[in-house]
C-alpha positions as CSV (number, residue, x, y, z in Angstrom):
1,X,-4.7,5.5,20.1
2,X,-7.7,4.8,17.6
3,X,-10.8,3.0,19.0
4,X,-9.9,-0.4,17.3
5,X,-7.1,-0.3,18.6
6,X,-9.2,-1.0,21.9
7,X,-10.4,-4.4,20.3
8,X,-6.6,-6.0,19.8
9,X,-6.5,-5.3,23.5
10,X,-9.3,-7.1,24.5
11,X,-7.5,-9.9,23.0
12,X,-5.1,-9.6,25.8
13,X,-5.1,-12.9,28.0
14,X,-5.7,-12.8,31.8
15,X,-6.4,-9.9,33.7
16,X,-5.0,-9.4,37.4
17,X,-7.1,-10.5,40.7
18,X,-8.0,-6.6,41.6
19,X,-8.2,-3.5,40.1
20,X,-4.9,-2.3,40.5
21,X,-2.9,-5.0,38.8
22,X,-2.1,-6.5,42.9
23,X,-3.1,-8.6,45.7
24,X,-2.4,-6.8,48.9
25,X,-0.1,-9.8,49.7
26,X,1.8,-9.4,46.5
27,X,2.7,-5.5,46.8
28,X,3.8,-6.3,50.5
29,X,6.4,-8.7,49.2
30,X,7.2,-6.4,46.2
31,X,7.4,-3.6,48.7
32,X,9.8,-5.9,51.4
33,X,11.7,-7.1,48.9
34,X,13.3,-3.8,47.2
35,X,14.4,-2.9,51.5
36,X,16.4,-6.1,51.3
37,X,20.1,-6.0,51.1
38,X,21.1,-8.1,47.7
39,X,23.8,-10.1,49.7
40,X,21.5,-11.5,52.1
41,X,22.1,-15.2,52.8
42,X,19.4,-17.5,51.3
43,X,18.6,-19.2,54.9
44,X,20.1,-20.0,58.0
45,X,21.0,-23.6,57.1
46,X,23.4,-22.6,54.9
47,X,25.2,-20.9,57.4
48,X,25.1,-23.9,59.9
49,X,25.9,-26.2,56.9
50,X,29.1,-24.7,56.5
51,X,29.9,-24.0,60.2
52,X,29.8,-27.8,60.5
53,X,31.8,-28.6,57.2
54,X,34.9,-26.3,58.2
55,X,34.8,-28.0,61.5
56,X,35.0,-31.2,59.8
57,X,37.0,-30.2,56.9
58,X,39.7,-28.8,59.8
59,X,41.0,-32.0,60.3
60,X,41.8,-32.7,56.5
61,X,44.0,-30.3,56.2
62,X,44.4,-25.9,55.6
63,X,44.3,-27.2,51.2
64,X,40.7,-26.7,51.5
65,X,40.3,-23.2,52.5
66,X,39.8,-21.4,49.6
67,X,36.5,-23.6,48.9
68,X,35.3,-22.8,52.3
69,X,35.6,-19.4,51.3
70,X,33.6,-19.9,48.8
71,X,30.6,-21.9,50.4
72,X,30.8,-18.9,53.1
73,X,30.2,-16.2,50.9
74,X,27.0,-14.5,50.9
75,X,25.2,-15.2,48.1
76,X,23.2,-12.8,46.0
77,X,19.4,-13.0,45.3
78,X,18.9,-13.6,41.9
79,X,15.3,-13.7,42.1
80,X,16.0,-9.6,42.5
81,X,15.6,-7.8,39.6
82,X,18.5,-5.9,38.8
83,X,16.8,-2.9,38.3
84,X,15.6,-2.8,42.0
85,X,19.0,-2.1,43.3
86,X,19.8,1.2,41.5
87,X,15.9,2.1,41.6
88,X,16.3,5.9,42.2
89,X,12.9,6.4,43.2
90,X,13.5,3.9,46.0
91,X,14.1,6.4,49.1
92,X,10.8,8.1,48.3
93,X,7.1,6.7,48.6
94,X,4.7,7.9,45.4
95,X,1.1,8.1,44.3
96,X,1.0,9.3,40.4
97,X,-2.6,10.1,39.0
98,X,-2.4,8.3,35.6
99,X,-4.9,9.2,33.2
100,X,-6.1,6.7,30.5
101,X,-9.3,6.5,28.1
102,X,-12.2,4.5,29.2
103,X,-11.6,2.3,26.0
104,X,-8.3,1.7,26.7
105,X,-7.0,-0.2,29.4
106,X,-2.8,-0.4,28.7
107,X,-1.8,1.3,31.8
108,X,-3.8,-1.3,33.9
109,X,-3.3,-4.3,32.3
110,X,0.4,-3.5,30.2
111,X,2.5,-1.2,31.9
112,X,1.3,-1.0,35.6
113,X,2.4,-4.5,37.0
114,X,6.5,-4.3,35.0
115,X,6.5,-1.2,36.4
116,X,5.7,-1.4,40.3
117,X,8.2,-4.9,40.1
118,X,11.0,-1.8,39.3
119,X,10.0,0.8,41.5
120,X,8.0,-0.4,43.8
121,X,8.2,2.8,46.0
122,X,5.9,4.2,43.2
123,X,1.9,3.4,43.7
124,X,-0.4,4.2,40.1
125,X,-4.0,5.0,40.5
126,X,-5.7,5.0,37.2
127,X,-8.4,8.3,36.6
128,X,-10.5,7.3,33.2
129,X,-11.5,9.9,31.5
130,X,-14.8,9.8,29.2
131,X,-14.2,8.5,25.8
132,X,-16.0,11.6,24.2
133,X,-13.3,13.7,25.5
134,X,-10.7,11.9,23.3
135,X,-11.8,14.2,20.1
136,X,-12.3,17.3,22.2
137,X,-8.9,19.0,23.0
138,X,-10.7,21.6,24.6
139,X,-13.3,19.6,27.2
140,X,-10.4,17.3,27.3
141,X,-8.3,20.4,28.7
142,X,-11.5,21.0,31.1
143,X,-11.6,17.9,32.6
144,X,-7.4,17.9,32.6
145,X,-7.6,21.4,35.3
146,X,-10.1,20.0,37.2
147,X,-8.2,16.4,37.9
148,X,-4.9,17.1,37.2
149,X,-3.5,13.6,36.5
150,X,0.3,13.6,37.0
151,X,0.4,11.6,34.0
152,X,-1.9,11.3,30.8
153,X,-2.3,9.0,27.7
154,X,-3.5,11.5,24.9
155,X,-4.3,11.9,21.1
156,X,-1.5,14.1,19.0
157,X,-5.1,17.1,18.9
158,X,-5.1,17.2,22.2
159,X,-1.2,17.2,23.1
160,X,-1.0,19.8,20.9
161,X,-4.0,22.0,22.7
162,X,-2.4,21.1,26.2
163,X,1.4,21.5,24.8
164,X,0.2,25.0,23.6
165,X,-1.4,26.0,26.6
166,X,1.8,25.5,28.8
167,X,0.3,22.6,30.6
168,X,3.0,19.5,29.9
169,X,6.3,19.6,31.5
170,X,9.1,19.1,28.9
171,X,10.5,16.3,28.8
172,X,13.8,17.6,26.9
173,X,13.9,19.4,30.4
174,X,13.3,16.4,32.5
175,X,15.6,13.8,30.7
176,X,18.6,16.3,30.9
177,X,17.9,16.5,35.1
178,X,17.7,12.6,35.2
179,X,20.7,12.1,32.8
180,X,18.6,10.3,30.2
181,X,18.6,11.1,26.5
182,X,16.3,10.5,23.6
183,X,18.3,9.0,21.5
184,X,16.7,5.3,21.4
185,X,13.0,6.2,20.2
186,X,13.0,6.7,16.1
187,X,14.0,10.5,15.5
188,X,11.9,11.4,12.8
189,X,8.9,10.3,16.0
190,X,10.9,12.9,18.5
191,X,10.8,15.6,15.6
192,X,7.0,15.1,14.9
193,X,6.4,15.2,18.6
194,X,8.9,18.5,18.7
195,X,6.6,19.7,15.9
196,X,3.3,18.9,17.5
197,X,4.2,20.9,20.7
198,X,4.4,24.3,19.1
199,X,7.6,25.7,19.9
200,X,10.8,22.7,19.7
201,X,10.7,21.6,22.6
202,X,9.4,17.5,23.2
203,X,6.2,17.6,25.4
204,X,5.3,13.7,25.6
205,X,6.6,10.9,23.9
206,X,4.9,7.5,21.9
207,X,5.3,3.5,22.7
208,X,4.1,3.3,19.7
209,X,4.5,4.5,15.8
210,X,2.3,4.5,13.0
211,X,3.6,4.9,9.3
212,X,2.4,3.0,5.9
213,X,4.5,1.0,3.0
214,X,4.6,-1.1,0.5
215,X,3.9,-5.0,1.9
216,X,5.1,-7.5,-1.0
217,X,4.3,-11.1,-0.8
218,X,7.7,-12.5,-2.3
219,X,6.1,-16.3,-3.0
220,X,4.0,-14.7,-5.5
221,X,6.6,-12.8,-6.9
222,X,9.0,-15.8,-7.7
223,X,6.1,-17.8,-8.9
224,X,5.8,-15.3,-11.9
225,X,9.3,-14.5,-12.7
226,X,9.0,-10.8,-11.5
227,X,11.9,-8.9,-9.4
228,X,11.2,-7.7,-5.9
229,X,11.1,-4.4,-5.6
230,X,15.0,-3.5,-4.9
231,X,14.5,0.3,-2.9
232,X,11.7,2.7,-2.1
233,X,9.1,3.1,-4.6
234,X,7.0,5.8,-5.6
235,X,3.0,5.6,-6.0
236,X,3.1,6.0,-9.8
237,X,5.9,2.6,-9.6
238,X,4.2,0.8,-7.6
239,X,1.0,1.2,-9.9
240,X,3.7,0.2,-12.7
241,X,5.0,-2.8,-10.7
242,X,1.3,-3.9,-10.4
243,X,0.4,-3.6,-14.0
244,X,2.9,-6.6,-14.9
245,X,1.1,-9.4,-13.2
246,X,-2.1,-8.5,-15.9
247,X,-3.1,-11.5,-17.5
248,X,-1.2,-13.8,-14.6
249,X,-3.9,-15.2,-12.8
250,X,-3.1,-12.5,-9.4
251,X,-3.7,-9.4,-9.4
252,X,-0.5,-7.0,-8.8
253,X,-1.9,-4.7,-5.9
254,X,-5.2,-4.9,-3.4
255,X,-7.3,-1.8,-3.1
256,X,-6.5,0.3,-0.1
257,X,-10.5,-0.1,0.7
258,X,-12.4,-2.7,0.5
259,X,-15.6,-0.9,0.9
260,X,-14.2,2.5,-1.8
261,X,-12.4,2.2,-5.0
262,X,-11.8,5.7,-4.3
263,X,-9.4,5.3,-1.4
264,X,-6.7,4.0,-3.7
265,X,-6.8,7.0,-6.5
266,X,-6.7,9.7,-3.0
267,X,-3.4,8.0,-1.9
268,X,-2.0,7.8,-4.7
269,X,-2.1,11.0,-5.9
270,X,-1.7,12.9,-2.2
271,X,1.9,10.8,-1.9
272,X,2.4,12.0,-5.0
273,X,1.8,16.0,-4.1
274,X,-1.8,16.7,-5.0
275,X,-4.1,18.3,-3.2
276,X,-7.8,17.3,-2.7
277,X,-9.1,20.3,-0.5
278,X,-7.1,24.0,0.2
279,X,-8.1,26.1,2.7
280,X,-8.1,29.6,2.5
281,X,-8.9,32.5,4.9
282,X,-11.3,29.5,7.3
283,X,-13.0,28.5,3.4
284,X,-12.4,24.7,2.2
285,X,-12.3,24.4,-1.5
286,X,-12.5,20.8,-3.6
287,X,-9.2,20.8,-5.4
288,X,-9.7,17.7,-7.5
289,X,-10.6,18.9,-10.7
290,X,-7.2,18.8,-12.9
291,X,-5.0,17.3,-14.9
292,X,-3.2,15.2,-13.1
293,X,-6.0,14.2,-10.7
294,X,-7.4,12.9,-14.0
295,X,-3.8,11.1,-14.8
296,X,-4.3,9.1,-11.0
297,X,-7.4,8.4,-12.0
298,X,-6.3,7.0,-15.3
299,X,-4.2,4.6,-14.2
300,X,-6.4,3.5,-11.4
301,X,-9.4,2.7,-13.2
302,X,-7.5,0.9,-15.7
303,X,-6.2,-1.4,-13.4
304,X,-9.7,-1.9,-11.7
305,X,-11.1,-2.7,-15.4
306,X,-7.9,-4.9,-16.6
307,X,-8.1,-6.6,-12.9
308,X,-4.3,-5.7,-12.0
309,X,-6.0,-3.9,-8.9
310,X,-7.6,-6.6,-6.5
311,X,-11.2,-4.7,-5.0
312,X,-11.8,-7.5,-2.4
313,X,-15.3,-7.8,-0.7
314,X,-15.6,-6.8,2.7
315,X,-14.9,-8.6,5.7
316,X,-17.7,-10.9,7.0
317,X,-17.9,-11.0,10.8
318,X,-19.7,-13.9,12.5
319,X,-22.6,-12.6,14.6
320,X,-20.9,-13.9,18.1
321,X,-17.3,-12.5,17.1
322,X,-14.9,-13.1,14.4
323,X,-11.4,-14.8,14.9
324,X,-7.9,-13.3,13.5
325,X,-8.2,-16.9,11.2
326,X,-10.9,-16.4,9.8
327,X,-10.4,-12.5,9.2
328,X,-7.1,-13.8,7.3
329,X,-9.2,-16.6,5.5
330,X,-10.3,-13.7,3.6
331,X,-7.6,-11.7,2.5
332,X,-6.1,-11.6,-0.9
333,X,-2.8,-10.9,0.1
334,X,-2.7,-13.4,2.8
335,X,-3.9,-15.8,0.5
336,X,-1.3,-15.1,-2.4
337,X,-4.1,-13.8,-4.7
338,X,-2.5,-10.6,-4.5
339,X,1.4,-9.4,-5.2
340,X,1.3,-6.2,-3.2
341,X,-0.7,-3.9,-1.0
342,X,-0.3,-0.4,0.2
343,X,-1.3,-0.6,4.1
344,X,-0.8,1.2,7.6
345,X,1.1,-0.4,10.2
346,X,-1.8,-1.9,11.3
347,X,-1.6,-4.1,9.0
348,X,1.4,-5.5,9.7
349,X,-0.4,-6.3,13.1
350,X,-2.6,-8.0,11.4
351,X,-0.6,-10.4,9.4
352,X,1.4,-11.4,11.6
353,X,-1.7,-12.9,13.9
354,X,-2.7,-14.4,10.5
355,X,1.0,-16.2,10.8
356,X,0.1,-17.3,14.3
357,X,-3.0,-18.5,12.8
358,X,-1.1,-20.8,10.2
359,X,-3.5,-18.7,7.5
360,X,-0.7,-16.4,6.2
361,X,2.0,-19.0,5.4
362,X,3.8,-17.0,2.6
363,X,7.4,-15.1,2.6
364,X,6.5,-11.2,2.7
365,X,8.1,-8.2,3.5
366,X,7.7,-4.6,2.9
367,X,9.2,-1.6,0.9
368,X,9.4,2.2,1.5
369,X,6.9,4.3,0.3
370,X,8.6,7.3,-1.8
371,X,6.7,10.6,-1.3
372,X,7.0,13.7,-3.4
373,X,8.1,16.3,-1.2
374,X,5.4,18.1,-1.3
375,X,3.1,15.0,-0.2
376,X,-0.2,15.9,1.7
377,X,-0.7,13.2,3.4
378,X,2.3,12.3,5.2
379,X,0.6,12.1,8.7
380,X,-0.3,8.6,6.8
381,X,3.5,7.7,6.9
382,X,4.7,9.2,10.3
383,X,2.5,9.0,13.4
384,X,1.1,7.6,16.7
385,X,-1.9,6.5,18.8
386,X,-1.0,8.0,21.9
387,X,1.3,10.2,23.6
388,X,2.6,9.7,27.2
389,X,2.9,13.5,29.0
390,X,3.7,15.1,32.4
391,X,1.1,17.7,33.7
392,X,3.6,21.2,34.5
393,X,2.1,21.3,37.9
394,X,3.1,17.7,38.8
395,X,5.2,17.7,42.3
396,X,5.8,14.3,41.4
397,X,7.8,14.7,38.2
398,X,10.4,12.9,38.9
399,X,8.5,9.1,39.1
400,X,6.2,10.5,36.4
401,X,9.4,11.0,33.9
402,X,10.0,7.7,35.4
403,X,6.8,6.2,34.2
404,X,7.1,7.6,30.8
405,X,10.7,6.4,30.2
406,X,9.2,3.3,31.5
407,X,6.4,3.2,28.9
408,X,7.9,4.8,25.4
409,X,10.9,2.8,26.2
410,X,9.9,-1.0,25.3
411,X,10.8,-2.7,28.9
412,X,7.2,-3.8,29.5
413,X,7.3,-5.9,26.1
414,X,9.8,-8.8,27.2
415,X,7.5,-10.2,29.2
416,X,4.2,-9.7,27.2
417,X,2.8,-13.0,25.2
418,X,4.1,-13.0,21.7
419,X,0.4,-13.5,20.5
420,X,-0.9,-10.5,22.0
421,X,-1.6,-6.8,20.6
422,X,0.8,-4.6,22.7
423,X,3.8,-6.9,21.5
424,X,3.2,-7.4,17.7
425,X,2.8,-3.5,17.3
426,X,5.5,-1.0,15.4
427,X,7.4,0.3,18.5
428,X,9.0,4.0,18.7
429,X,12.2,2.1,20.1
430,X,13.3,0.5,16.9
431,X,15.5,-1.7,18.7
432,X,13.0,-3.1,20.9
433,X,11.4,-4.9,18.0
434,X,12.3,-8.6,16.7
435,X,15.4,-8.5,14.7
436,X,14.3,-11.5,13.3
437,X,11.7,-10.7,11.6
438,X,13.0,-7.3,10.6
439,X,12.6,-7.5,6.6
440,X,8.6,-7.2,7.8
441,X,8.8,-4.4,9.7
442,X,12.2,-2.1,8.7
443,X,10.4,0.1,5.5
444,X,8.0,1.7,8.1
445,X,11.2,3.5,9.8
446,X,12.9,4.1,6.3
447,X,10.0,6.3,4.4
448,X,10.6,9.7,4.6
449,X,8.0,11.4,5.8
450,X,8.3,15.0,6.8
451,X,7.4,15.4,10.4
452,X,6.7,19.1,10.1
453,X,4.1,18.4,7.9
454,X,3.3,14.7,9.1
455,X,2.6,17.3,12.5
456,X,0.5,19.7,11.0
457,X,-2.0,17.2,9.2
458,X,-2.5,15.3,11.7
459,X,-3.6,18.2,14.0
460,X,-5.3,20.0,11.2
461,X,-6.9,16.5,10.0
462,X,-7.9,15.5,13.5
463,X,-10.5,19.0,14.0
464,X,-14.2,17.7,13.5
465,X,-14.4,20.2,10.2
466,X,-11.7,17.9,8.1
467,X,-13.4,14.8,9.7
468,X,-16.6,16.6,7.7
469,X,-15.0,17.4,4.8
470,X,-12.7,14.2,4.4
471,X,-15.7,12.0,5.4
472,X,-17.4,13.9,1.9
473,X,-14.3,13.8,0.0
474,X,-14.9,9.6,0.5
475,X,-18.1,9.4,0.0
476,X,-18.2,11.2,-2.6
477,X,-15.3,9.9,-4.0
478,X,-16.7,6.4,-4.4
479,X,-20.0,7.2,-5.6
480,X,-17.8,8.9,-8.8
481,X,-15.5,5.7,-9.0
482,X,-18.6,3.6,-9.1
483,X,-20.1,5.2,-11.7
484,X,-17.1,5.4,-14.0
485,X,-16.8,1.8,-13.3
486,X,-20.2,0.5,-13.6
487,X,-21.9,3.2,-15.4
488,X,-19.1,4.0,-18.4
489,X,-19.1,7.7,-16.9
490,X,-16.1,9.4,-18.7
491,X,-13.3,10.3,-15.9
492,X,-13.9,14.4,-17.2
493,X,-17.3,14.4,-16.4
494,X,-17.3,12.1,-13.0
495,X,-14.4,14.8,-11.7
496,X,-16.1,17.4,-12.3
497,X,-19.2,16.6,-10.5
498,X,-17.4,14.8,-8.1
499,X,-15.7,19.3,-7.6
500,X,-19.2,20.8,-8.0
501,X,-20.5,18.0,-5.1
502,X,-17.7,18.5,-2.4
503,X,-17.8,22.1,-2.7
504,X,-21.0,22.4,-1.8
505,X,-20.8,20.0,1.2
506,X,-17.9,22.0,2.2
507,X,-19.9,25.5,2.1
508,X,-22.3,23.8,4.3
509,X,-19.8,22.7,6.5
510,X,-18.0,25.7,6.8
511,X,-21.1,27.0,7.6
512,X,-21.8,25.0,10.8
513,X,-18.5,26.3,12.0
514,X,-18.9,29.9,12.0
515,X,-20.6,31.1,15.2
C-alpha cells in the first residue's frame, strides 16, 4: 500500500451520495430484503391471474393441469443475490471498526458497498488513521490500543510489530472455525505472510501481490528475427538477450530508472546474489567494492555506451495533471523503441491503461525473473501493499474474518469498471484475474522468490535506517555511473569511491540511531 498507489485510486469513477457508501433508503431495502423468504410471490396479480385461468381452464379439460402447476408455483427472486440466503452472519446485527490510511480510501469506495449487498446484518464504520503512522509500527501500535479497530489495513512493518506483539487474531485459527481454507490466494503470498508474523502462523492476508519480471514486447522481437525468451531468465541473460538488438535501430532493454543509471547495475547484481550493504552487530558496511560488482558494472555500462540499454528521460507531467496517454506517449517500451524491460507489477498496471488508451497497441507478455538463491532483494519479486488483520481482542471476529475473506478473496472485483485501479492490479487470488490476458500477467506468480527472505527484507528494508542507507546507496550510486559515463572515470576507481562515500554516510547514519 505505497502512496501512489493512492493516485490510481483517485482515478476511480463516482463516489457514493454519503459517507458510508449508502442512502438511508438504500440500507433499509438492503436490510428488508435479506428478511425475505426467496420463494415469495412477485405480486398479488399473479396469484389472481392464475386463480382466474384455472377457473377458466376447468372447463377445457383436467390435460392442462400440470401447466397450472406451473404458473402456481411460487417463483423465486432473482434479483436476490445468492449469497444472501446462506449469509451466516444474517441472525446477528454488527458494527466492525475498520481501519484504513487517510490516503487510501478502498474500504469506502471498493470493498464497503459488495460487502453490505452480502451481509447486510454487518454495518462498517471507517476510523482513518494519520498517514504518518503508516511508517511507524510503533505510534501505529499506539494509536492501534487506543482505538482498537476490529479490522485494520496495514504495511508488512507494521503487521509484523503488531503480529509480534500478540495483537492480530490468527487467521489459520479463524478459517479452521468457519470451515474456510487458504488454499485460493498464491502460496508463496500465505508463506511470506506466515514468515512476516514471527512464529508460522498467518496473521492477515493481501488482495493484492507485488512481484517484478521480465516484460517483452513480442512485435519487436519478430521484426528483428530474434526468439522470445522460451523460460525464466536470469539477470546476466537477460543483459545477453539485450546485447543482440545492438546495431538494430531499438535498444534491447529500458533502464530500470529513468532518473539513475545506477538502479539497473543494483538489480542486477542483488538478483544475482551480491550484496551492497552487511550489517554487523547494529554497524552498516558498503559492500560494493569487488569483483564481481565490477563484472555488473561491466556489462551495464557497455550497454549504456553501445546504446543496447534504453536510459529514457523522465516523465513530463502537465502542470494541471497528466493523463495515463500521455504518460504512455512517452515510454520506450510502449512505443516499441525498446525489446524488454525489467519492472514491478506496477507496471503492468500501467500498460495495460496505456492499452485502454490505444497508446500501447503492441503484443507483450512477460517472463520469470531467475534469482540466485542467495538473491538479496527478493522482497522486489514477492510482496504486497497492504495486509488485511483481525485485532485479538475483537468480540466481533466472526464478521471481521468475514470481511477479510471478503477482501483478499477477489469478489468485490466483478463488479469494478475494467478501466479502474483496483481491477487491473496483480491479485493474491490468482484465479480471480483475466484468463485472457494471462501470458501478461502469469511470470509474476512463476519467479521464485524466497518468502523467508522476501519476509525479512522487506521488514528489515522498511526501518527508517535502510530507507537512510538505501536512499545513499542511490544517490550515490548515480553520481558514480554518471561520471564513468560522462566523465571516462575508470569502473576501479568510481567503485571505490563510490565504498569510501557510502560508508561514511552509513557511520553517520548509524550514528543518529544509537540513543
Amino acid at each position: 500500500m505505497k502512496k501512489h498507489a493512492n493516485e490510481w485510486e483517485h482515478r476511480l469513477a463516482g463516489k457514493p451520495p454519503v459517507k458510508n457508501g449508502f442512502t438511508s433508503d438504500l440500507e433499509r431495502k438492503v436490510r428488508e430484503r435479506i428478511r425475505m423468504n426467496t420463494t415469495t410471490r412477485r405480486a398479488p396479480l399473479r396469484a389472481a391471474a392464475a386463480i382466474m385461468s384455472m377457473v377458466i381452464l376447468l372447463g377445457a379439460g383436467w390435460w392442462f393441469r400440470d401447466d397450472l402447476k406451473e404458473l402456481l408455483r411460487p417463483a423465486e427472486r432473482s434479483d436476490v443475490p445468492a449469497a444472501l440466503s446462506k449469509d451466516p452472519l444474517a441472525d446477528k446485527e454488527y458494527e466492525l471498526k475498520v481501519q484504513q490510511f487517510e490516503m487510501s480510501n478502498t474500504f469506502e469506495y471498493t470493498f464497503k458497498k459488495p460487502f453490505f449487498i452480502r451481509h447486510p446484518s454487518v454495518k462498517l464504520n471507517i476510523d482513518t488513521s494519520p498517514d504518518d503512522l503508516y511508517g511507524d509500527p510503533e505510534k501505529f501500535e499506539a494509536w492501534f490500543d487506543a482505538e482498537q479497530p476490529d479490522v485494520v489495513q496495514v504495511p508488512v512493518n507494521v503487521y509484523a510489530k503488531l503480529a509480534a506483539d500478540g495483537k492480530l487474531s490468527s487467521l489459520d485459527t479463524l478459517a479452521k472455525a468457519n470451515k474456510a481454507d487458504l488454499q485460493a490466494l498464491h502460496a508463496p503470498l500465505v508463506d511470506y505472510l506466515r514468515q512476516a508474523g514471527g512464529n508460522g502462523d498467518v496473521y492477515g492476508l493481501s488482495a493484492d501481490m507485488t512481484s517484478t519480471a521480465l516484460y517483452v514486447n513480442e512485435d519487436v522481437f519478430a521484426a528483428h528475427g530474434v526468439p522470445l525468451p522460451d523460460g525464466d531468465l536470469s539477470m546476466a541473460q537477460i543483459l545477453q538477450l539485450a546485447a543482440r538488438f545492438q546495431g538494430s535501430g531499438v535498444s534491447g532493454l529500458a533502464a530500470v530508472d529513468r532518473s539513475n543509471k545506477f538502479a539497473l547495475v543494483a538489480l542486477a547484481g542483488q538478483a544475482g546474489g551480491l550484496q551492497t550493504i552487511a550489517e554487523t552487530e547494529g554497524d552498516m558496511k558498503a559492500t560494493l567494492n569487488s569483483d564481481a560488482w565490477k563484472k555488473v558494472w561491466t556489462t551495464v555500462v557497455d550497454g549504456y555506451r553501445d546504446g543496447w540499454i534504453n536510459q529514457a528521460k523522465p516523465v513530463v507531467y502537465g502542470k494541471n495533471g497528466t493523463t495515463m496517454a500521455e504518460i504512455g506517449k512517452q515510454d520506450p517500451f510502449a512505443l516499441g523503441q525498446v525489446a524488454m524491460v525489467v519492472r514491478s507489477s506496477d507496471y503492468y498496471m500501467n500498460l495495460k491503461s496505456y492499452e485502454q488508451a490505444g497508446v500501447m497497441k503492441s503484443n507483450w507478455s512477460t517472463v520469470p525473473i531467475r534469482l540466485d538463491a542467495s538473491a538479496t532483494n527478493q522482497d522486489a519479486f514477492l510482496g504486497t501493499r497492504t495486509i488485511y488483520a483481525v485485532n485479538a481482542n475483537s468480540s466481533q471476529a466472526d464478521a471481521a474474518w468475514a470481511l477479510v475473506q471478503f477482501v483478499t478473496g477477489g469478489a468485490w472485483r466483478a463488479g469494478l469498471n475494467p478501466d479502474s485501479f483496483m481491477y487491473i492490479q496483480l491479485l493474491a487470488n490468482k484465479s480471480a484475474m483475466d484468463g485472457a490476458s494471462g501470458k501478461q500477467w502469469e511470470a509474476f506468480y512463476e519467479t521464485a522468490a524466497d518468502p523467508a527472505k522476501a519476509a525479512a527484507s522487506a521488514v528489515s528494508n522498511a526501518s527508517p535506517r535502510f530507507i537512510k542507507a538505501n536512499r545513499s546507496l542511490y544517490a550515490l550510486g548515480g553520481e558514480e555511473m554518471n561520471a564513468i559515463l560522462n566523465k571516462s572515470v575508470p569502473i576501479d576507481t568510481a567503485l571505490g569511491d563510490l565504498q569510501a562515500k557510502l560508508n561514511a554516510e552509513l557511520a553517520a547514519i548509524g550514528k543518529e540511531a544509537r540513543p
